[in-house]
C-alpha positions as CSV (number, residue, x, y, z in Angstrom):
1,X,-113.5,-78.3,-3.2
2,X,-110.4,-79.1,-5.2
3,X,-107.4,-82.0,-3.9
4,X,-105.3,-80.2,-2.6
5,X,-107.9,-78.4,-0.2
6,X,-109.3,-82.1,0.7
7,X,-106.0,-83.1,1.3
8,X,-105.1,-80.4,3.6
9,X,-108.5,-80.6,5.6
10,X,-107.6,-84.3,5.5
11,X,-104.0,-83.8,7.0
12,X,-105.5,-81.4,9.8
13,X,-108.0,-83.9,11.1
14,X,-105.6,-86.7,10.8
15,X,-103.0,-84.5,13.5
16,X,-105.7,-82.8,15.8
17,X,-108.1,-86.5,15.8
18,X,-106.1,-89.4,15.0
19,X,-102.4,-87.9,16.3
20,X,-103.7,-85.5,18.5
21,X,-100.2,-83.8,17.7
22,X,-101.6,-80.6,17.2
23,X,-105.0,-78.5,18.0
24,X,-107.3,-76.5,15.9
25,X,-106.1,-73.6,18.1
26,X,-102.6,-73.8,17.3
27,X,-100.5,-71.4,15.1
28,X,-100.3,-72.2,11.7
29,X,-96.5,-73.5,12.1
30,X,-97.0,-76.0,14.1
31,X,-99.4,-77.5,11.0
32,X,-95.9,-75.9,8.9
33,X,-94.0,-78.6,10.3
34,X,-95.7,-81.2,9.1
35,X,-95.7,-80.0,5.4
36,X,-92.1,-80.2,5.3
37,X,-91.1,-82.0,2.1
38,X,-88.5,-84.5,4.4
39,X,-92.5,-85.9,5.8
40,X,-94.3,-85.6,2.5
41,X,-93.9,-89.6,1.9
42,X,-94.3,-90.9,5.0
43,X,-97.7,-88.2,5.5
44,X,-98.9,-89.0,2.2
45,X,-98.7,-93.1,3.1
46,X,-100.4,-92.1,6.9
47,X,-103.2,-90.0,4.9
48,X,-104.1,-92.6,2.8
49,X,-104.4,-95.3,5.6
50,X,-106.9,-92.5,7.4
51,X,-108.7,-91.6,4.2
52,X,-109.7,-94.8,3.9
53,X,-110.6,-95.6,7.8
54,X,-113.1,-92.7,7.2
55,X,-114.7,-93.7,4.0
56,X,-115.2,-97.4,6.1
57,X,-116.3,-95.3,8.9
58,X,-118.5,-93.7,7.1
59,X,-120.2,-96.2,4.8
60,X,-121.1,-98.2,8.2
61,X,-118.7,-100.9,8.0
């Protein structure tokens, strides 16, 4: 898996799970909308914050 596919699956679990903005059954613009380069800095800063809530999540602490 390269970065940029970790990063998308990343951003789609972060808006269906943590947001709950969108739903895996929605059409793909809906995700569209959120790839918009006027959210890319804001998105990039929430990613981080939920990348590393997993890893924690996941190493048990």
């Amino acid at each position: 898996m390269t970065l940029n596919q970790y990063a998308l699956i990343l951003l789609i679990e972060f808006l269906v799970y943590e947001k709950a903005v969108i739903k895996m059954t929605d059409q793909e613009e809906k995700l569209l909308f959120y790839l918009q380069p006027k959210f890319h800095s804001r998105m990039n800063e929430h990613l981080k914050i939920y990348h590393t809530k997993i890893q924690l999540e996941e190493s048990g602490i």
